[in-house]
C-alpha positions as CSV (number, residue, x, y, z in Angstrom):
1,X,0.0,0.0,0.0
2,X,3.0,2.8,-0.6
3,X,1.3,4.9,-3.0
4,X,4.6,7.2,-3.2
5,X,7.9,7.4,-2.7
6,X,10.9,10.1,-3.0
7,X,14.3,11.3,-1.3
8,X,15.3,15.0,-0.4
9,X,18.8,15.3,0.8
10,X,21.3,18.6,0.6
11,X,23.3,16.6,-2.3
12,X,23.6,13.2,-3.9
13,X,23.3,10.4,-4.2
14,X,19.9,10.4,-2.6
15,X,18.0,7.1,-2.8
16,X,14.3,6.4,-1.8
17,X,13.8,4.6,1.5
18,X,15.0,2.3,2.6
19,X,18.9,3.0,2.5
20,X,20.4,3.8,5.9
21,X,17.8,2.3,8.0
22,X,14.8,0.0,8.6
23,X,13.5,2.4,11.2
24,X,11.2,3.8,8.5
25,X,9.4,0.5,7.8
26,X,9.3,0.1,11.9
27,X,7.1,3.3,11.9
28,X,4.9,2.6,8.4
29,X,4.6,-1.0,9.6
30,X,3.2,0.1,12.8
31,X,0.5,2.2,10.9
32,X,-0.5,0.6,7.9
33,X,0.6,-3.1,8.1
34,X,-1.5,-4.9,5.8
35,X,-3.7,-7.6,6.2
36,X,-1.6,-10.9,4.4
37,X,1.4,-8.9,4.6
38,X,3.2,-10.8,7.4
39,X,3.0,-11.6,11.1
40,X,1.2,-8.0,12.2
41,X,-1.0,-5.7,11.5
42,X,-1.0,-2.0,12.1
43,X,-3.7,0.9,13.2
44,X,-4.7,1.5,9.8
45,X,-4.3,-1.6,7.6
46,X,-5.9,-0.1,4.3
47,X,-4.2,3.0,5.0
48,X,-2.3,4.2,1.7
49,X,1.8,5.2,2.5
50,X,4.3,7.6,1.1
51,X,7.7,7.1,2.3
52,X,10.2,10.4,2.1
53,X,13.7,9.5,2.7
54,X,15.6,12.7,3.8
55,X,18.9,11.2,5.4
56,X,22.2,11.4,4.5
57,X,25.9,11.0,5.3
58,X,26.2,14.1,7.7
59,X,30.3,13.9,8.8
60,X,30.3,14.3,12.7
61,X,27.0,13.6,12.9
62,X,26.5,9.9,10.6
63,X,23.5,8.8,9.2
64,X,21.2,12.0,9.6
65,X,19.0,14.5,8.3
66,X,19.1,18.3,7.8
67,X,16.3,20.3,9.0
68,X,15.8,22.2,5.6
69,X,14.9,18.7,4.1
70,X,13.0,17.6,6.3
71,X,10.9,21.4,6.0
72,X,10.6,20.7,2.2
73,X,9.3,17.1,2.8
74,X,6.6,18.0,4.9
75,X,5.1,21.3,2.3
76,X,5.9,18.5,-0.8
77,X,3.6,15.9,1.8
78,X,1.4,19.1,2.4
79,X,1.0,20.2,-1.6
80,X,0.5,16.2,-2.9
81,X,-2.4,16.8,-0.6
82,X,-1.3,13.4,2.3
83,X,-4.0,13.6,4.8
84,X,-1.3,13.1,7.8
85,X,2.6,13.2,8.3
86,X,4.5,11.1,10.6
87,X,7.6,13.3,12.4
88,X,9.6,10.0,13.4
89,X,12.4,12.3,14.8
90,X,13.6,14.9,16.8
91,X,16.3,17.0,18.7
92,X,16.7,18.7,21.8
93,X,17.8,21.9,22.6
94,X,17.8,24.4,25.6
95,X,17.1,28.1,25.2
96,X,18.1,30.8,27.0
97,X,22.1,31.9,27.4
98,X,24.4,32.3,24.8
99,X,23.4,30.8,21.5
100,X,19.8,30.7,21.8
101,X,19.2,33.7,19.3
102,X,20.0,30.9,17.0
103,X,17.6,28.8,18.2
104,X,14.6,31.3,18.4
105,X,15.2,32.0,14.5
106,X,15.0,28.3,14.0
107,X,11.9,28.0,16.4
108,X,10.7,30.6,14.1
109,X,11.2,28.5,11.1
110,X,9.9,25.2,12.2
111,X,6.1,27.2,13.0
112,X,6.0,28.9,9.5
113,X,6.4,25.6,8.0
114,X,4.3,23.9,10.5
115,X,1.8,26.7,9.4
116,X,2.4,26.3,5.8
117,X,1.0,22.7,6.4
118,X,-1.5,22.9,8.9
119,X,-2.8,25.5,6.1
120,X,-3.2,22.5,3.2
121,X,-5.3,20.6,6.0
122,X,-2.6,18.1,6.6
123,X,-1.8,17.0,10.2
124,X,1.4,16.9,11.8
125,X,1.8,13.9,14.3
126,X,5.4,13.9,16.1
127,X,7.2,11.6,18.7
128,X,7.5,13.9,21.8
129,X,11.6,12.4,22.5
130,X,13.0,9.6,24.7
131,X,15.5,11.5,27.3
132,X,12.7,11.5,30.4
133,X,13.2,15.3,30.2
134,X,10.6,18.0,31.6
135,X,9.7,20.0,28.5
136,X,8.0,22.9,30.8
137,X,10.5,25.2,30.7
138,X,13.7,26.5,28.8
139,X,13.7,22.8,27.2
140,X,12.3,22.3,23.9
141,X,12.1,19.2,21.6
142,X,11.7,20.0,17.6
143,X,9.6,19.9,16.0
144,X,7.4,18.0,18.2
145,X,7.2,20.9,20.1
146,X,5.8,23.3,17.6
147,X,1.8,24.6,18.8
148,X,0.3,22.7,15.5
149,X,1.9,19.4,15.8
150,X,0.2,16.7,17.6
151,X,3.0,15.6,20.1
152,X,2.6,11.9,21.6
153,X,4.6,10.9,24.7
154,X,4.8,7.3,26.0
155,X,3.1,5.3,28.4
156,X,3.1,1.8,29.7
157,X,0.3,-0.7,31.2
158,X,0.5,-1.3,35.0
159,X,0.2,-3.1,37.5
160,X,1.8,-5.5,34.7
161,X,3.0,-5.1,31.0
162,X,-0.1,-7.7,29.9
163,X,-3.6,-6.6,28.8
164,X,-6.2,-7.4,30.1
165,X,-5.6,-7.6,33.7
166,X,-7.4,-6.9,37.0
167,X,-6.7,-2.9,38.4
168,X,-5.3,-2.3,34.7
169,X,-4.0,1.5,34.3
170,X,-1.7,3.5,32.5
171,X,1.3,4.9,33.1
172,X,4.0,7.7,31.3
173,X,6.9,5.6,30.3
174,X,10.6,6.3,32.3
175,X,12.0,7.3,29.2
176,X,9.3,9.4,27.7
177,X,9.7,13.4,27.7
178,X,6.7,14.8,29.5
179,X,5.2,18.4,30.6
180,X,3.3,21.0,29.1
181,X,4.3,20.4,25.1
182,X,2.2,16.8,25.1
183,X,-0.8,17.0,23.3
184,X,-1.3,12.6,23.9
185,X,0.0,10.1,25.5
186,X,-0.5,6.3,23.9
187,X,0.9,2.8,24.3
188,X,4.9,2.1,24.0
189,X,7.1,-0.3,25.1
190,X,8.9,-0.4,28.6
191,X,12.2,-2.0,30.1
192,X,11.6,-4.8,32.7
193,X,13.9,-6.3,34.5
194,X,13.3,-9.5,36.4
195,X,16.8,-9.8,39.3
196,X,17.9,-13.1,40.9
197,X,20.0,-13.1,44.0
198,X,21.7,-16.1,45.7
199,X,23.2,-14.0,48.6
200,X,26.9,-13.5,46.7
201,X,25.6,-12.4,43.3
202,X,23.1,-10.6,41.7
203,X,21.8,-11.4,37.9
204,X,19.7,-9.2,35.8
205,X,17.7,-9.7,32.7
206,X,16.4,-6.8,31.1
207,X,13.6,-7.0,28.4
208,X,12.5,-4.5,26.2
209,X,11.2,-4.5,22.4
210,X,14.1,-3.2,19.8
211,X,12.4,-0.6,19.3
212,X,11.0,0.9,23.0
213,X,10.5,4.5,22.5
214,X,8.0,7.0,21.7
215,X,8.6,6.3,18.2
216,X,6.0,3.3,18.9
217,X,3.5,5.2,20.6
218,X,3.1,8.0,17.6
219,X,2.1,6.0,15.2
220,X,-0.7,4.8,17.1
């Protein structure tokens, strides 16, 4: 069901996902896995997909993305007339101090575009970061951030990570950024750990799925 696909990068080669990662098929996977198409299904099985590759080679940096791409992948999303856009990334930054004039022109940037979007009807639906950081305050998290996105935090089911369950509630994720930024907060995975002690040692095992961030809740 990938109705589209296309790469935006600063310079070539640029290839159309997948290249550097299988983190894009995670995300699409998780929203519009088809029916027949393998072991799971996702939110939206007959949903239609367009994939936007806009990574690259960045030295001192690896395998990332510049934000001027990403801008002119999500007005391109905007002008093809895509109903909704998945931001499956992020960075941090802190404002206030020296340095932050830069950041406020940036800010400024990411809400014109966000705008420029929001204007062609098309929603904007961002992962709200995995560092467990308060984002009330001089902390900020692009673009999830920015007023018009929809930004989705983490949480976890409690008393135990099984559903259904007697007393079942939810709870915000250790790792998920919180505070006043979060527009929804939906199902991702957690880290348990189960410890065995015979008196001289202790043993750990941790589990977690490969993928336990906020990146699984926004899809959803």
């Amino acid at each position: 069901n990938v109705v589209f696909t296309t790469c935006i990068t600063s310079a070539p080669p640029c290839l159309a996902y997948p290249w550097f990662s299988d983190h894009g098929t995670h995300v699409a996977g998780t929203i519009a896995g088809a029916f027949g198409g393998g072991s799971a299904i996702g939110v939206g099985p007959n949903l239609g997909l367009a994939s936007y590759n806009i990574f690259e080679f960045i030295p001192d940096c690896g395998f990332c993305a510049y934000v001027d791409s990403r801008w002119a992948a999500m007005m391109d999303a905007a002008r093809r007339g895509f109903a909704v856009i998945n931001v499956s990334l992020g960075h941090t930054r802190m404002l206030g101090g020296r340095g932050s004039n830069d950041e406020a022109a940036h800010i400024a940037a990411e809400k014109k575009v966000a705008n420029y979007v929001s204007r062609a009807n098309t929603v904007m639906i961002s992962s709200a970061g995995n560092s467990n950081l308060n984002l009330t305050g001089p902390i900020v998290h692009l673009p999830g951030d920015i007023p018009a996105l929809v930004n989705v935090a983490a949480t976890v089911i409690r008393p135990l990570p099984v559903y259904p369950q007697a007393g079942v509630f939810d709870a915000p994720a250790f790792y998920s950024n919180f505070g006043a930024p979060i527009t929804s907060g939906t199902c991702g995975a957690n880290w348990d750990s189960t410890k065995a002690n015979d008196g001289l040692h202790t043993i750990e095992a941790v589990a977690q799925d490969e993928y336990g961030n906020t990146l699984i809740s926004q899809p959803v």
